[in-house]
N, C-alpha and C positions, 0 to 999 in steps of 0.2 A: 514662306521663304524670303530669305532678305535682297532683294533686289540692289543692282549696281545703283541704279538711278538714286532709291533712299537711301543708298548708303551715302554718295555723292553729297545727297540734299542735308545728311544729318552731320558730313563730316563739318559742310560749312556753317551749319549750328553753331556749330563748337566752335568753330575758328570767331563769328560773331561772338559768341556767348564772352569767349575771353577777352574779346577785344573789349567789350562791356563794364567788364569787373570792376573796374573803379568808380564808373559812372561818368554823368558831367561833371560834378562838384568837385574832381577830382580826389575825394575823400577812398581809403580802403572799405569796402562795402564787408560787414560782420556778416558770418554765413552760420548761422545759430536758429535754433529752432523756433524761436520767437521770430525771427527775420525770416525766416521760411513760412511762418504763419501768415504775417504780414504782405508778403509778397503773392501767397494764391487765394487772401481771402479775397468772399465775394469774385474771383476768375471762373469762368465758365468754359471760354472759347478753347478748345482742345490743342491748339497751335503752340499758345499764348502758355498756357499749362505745361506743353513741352519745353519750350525753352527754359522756363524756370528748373521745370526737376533739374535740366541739365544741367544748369548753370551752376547748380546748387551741390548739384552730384561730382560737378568738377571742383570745387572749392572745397567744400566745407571736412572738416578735417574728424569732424564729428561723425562716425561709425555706428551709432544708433539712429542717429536722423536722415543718413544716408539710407539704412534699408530701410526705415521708414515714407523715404519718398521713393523708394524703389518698389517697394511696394502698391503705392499708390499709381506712379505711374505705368505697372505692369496692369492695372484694374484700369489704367484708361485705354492704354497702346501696346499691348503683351509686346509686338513685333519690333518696334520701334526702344521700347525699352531695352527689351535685349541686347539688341543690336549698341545701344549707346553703355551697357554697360560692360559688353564684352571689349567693344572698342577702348574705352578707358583702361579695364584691364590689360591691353596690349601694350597700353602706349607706358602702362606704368608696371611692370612687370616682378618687379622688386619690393613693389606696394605692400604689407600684411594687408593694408584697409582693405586696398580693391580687390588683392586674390580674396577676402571675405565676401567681399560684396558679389563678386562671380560666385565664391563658392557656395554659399546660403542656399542660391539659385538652383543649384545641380541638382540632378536627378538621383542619381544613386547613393547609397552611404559610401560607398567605396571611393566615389569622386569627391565628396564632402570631406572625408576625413583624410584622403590625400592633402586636399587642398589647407588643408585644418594643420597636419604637420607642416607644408613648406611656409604658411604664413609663419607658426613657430620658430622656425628654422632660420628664418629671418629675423626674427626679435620674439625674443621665449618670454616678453614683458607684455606679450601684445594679448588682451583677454580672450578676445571675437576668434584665436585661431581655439584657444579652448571649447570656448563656446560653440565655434564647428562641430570640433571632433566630438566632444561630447553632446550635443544635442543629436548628432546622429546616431549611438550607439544609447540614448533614451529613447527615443521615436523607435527606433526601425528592433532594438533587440531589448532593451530592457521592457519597453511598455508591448513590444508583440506585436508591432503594427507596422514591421519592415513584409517585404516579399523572401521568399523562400533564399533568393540569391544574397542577397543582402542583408540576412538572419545568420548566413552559413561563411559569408567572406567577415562579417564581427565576432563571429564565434572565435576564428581562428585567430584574428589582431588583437583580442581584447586585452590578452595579456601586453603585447607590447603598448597600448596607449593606455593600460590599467594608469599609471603614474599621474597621468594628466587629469584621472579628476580630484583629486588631492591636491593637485596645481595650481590647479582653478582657484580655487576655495583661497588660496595663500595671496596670489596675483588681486584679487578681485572679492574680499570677503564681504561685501555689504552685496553682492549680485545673487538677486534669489535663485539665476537660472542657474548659476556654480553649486549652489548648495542641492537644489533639485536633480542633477545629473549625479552629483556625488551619492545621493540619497537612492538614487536607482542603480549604481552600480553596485552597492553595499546591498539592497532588497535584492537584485539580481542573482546575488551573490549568496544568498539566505543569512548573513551577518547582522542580522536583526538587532543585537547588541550595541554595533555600531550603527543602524540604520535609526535606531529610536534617538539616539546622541543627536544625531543630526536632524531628526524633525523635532527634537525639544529647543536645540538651538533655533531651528528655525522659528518656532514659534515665540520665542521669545523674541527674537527682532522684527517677527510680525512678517513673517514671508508666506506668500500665498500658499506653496507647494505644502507647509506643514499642517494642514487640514486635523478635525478631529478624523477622522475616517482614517485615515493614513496612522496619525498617533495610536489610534484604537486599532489598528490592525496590526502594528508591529509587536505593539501591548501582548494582546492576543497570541500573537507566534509565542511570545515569551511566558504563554501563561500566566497571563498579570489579569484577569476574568475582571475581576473588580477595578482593577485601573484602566481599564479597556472601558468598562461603562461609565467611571469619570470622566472620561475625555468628553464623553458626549453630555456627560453632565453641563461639562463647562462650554460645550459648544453652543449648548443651548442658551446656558447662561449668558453669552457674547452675545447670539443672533437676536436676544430678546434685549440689552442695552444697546446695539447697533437698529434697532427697532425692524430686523429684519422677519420676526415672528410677533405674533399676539404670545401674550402670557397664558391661555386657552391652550394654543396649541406646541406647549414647552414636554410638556408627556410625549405624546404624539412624536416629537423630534427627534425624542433621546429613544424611544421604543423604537420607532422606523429603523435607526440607522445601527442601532446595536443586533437587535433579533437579524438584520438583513447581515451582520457581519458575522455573526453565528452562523447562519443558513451559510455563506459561502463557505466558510469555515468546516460545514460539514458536524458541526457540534451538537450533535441532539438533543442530549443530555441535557446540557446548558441549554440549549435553547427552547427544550420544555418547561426546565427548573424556571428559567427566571420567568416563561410565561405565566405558568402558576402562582408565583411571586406578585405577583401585579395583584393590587386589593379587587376585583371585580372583574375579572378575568371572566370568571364564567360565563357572563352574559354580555364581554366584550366582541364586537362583530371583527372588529380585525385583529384582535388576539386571539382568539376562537380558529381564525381564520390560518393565520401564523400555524399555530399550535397543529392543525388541520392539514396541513402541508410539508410537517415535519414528517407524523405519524403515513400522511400518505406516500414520502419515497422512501421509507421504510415499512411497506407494504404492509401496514396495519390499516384499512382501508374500513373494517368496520367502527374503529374507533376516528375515524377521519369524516366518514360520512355524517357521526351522530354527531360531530363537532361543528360539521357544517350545516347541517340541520338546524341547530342550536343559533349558530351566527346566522343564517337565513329568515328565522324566525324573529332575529331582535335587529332586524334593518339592513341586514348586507345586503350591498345590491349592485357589487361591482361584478358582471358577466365575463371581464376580461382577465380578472384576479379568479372566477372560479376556471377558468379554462386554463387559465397557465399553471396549474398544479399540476406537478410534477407528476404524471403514472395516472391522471384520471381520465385523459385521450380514449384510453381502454375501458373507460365504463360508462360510458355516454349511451350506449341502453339500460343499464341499469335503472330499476326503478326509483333506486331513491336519488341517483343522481338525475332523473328527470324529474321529479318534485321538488330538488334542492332547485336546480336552473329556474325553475317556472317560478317560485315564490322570487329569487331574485330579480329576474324579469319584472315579476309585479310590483316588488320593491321600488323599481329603477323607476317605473311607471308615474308609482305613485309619488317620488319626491319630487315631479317634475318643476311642479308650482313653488314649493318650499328653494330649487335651485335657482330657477328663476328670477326670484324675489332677493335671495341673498345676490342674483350675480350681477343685479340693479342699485340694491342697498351699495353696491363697493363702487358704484360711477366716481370717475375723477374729474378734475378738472385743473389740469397744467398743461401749459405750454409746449408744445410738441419742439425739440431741439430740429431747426432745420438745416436742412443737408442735401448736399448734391452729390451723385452717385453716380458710376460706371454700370451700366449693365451689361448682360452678357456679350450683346455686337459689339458693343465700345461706346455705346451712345448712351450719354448722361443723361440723367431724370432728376429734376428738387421736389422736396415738399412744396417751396413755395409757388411752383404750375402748376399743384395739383388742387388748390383751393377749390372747393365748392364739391370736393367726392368725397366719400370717406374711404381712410385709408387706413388698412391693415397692414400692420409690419410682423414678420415672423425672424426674430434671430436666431441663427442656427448653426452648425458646421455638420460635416459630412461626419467625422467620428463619434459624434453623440448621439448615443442610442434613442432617449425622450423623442430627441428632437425627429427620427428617422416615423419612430410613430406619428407625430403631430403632422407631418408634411403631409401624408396621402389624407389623413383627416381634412385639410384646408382643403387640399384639390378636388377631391370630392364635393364638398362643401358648394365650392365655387361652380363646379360642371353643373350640382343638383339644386342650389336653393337661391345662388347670388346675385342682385337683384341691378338693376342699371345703377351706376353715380357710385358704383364699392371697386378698388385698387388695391388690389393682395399684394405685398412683394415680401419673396425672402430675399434676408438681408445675410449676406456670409460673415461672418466676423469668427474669430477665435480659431481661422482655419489653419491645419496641419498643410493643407494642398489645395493652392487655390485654383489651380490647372484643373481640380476633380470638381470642383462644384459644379460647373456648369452640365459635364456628363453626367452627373448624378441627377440634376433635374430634367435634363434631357433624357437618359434612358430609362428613367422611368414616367413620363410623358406626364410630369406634372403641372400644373396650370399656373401655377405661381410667376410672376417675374423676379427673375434672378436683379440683387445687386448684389453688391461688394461694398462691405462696409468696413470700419476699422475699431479698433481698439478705443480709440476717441471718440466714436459715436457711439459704441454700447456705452463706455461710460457715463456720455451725456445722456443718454437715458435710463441710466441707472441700473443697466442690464450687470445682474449677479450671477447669475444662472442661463441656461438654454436647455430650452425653448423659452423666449421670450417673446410671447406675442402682445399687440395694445392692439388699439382701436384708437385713430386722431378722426374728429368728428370735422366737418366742412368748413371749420374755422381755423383748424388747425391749430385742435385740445388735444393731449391723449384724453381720454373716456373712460376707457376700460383696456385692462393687462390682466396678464396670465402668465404663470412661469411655470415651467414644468408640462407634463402631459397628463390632461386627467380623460377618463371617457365622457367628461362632460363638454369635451371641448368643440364639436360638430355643435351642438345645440345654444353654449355660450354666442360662436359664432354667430348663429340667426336672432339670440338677444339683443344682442350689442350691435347691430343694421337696426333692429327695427324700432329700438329704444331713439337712434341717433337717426333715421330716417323714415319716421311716422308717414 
């Protein structure tokens, strides 16, 4: 709760803060993102730290860099932030910026998109009130991820702010997040028509949100089978000039991501046809596998078992990919599915030495990006205190599924095998709600230490994806990374300690 006392303490911040603004030199001091860089780099002291956000929250006229340090300074001093930026908001009432900068903040969609039309209301030029309104009614009703009350009060307004995401897009056309709210209210909408329009424009000015996955899946509504699986032709094509894949594993990319859009899709058909399709299918272990999983929630189970049998016999050895088939829960005494399991099991056994060696062969050696961080109490941690441990970083957020598996695999890890001189932390980045992360590690008693990271620090470590875990060795190298969730990842873990602490 916000105390009289630091209210007192922080109103006379501000009264300093202002008097400050120009400096000794008498010069106007530029409040620009550069200048903000400049001003907290290398700062540690959490005081010193306050005063700038604020100073900078009071000037600078720049509404991205604002919730940018609003941001930050909620990951050092949630109480104290708040506090200073609902005060701002009072003193400036008539603001678009600052009702944005309160409203981002809100809890509800219903306070969000309040706030979203009166900044409107006051200047219909202003982007950030679009970007309210519509980034609430993408989160909480188009992507499914609002609560029951806040699904049911956008149900009912959507028609009235329907106008404002076409708004967006006209006020603000180079803003990916205008095109991606547009793009979800059209999917929402099942207007697939116009929903492909907009992820081809997107993609051609190179916006994140126009993904092949998304292009391939609106394809697909429209029956476009074949342009559905160019998308990921060409996705693949990119990841492999962005050198984000080996050319080995270019198949693999375009098969993952097309059969897994078929399976949701629901398309058997197609999604037996094109496995068959594949030169070597037969004795492919994760086409076999695919193929296997089709036939099993269309309760053909004897032809599912001989398929998996088949893939068991030519190296399948994922235990977690045979249990998550759909309808096989129900046959786990079954004889043949206890001889599928056991040959997998031995499979898994046996590549131990073969994964081992390759997860050796991919050791790195760059420079670990250093950084100082808020943890969950408020108290800051750098890489560069931590010289002489080795340190494991997990990047992650609460909505993503990988990463939901990968966590209790590390905490495990940690309780069962981790040795003195090793520092696990997950790093939050990409969050929807950064209020949830820390009860998400906390109620489920995981052993990690929580920090809060930013969009600027997965960057600097080149974080594409989550789960992104490395290893920085005692000199403070990354070593070794991981992206995604595989079941080799408990035993990666105890490679990559003991390779880097013999």
């Amino acid at each position: 709760m916000f105390s009289l006392r630091r209210g007192f303490l922080l109103l006379l911040t501000i009264t300093l803060a202002l008097t400050a603004i120009t400096g000794c030199s008498g010069k106007m001091k530029v409040y620009n993102k550069k200048s903000f860089e400049e001003a907290v780099e290398g700062i540690t002291d959490r005081v010193v730290l306050a005063e700038i956000y604020l100073e900078f929250l009071t000037e600078t006229t720049d509404t991205d860099l604002a919730e940018d340090i609003e941001f930050q300074w909620i990951q050092l001093d949630e109480e104290a932030a708040l506090a200073a930026i609902n005060h701002l908001a009072e003193l400036n009432p008539d603001s678009p910026h600052y009702i944005y900068l309160k409203g981002w903040l809100l809890e509800s969609a219903e306070e969000k998109v309040t706030a979203g039309r009166k900044a409107l209301a006051l200047d219909l030029k202003f982007a950030h009130g679009y970007k309210l309104i519509g980034g609430a009614y993408n989160q909480a009703l188009f992507r499914g991820r609002g609560n029951q009350e806040d699904t049911l009060w956008l149900e009912r307004q959507l028609e009235t702010d329907a106008p404002t995401f076409h708004q967006a897009v006209m006020i603000d056309p180079m803003a990916d997040w205008a095109w991606a709210n547009l793009y979800g209210f059209q999917k929402y909408n099942e207007n697939w028509e116009e929903a492909l329009v907009i992820l081809l424009k997107g993609k051609e000015m190179g916006m994140s949100f126009a993904a092949d996955w998304y292009i391939a899946s609106a394809r697909m509504e429209l029956g476009q089978y074949d342009e559905a699986l160019q998308e990921f032709v060409d996705g693949a094509d990119k990841a492999l000039a962005e050198e984000e894949i080996e050319a080995s594993e270019k198949d693999e990319y375009i098969f993952v991501r097309y059969s897994a859009l078929l399976e949701r899709n629901r398309l058997w058909s197609h999604l037996e046809a094109y496995v068959r399709s594949i030169a070597g299918w037969e004795t492919n272990p994760d086409q076999l596998v695919v193929l296997a999983g089709s036939q099993a929630i269309q309760l053909d189970m004897d032809a599912a078992f001989e398929h998996l049998k088949t893939a068991a016999s030519n190296g399948f050895d994922s235990e977690s990919e045979l249990k998550a088939i759909t309808g096989i829960d129900a046959f786990t005494q079954d004889e043949r599915y206890v001889a599928i399991l056991a040959q997998v099991q031995s499979n898994w056994k046996a590549g131990a030495p073969e994964r081992k060696a390759e997860t050796l062969a991919g050791k790195l050696s760059r420079p670990a990006p250093l950084w100082t961080l808020a943890g969950a109490t408020g108290d800051s941690i750098s890489l560069a205190g931590l010289k002489g441990d080795i340190v494991i970083l997990d990047f992650w957020a609460t909505w993503c599924a990988p990463c939901r598996r990968a966590m209790p695999v590390l905490s495990n890890w940690m309780k069962a095998e981790m040795p003195a001189g090793v520092r696990v932390f997950s790093v939050n980045v990409w969050e929807n709600n950064p209020a949830g992360a820390a009860d998400f590690i906390t109620s489920n008693e995981y052993s990690m230490e929580l920090l809060f990271g930013s969009n600027e620090l997965a960057s600097a470590y080149g974080v594409k994806g989550i789960p992104y875990i490395c290893a920085i060795d005692a000199e403070g190298n990354i070593r070794f990374e991981e992206v995604g969730f595989s079941d080799a990842l408990g035993e990666k873990l105890g490679w990559w300690v003991e390779d880097l602490n013999p």
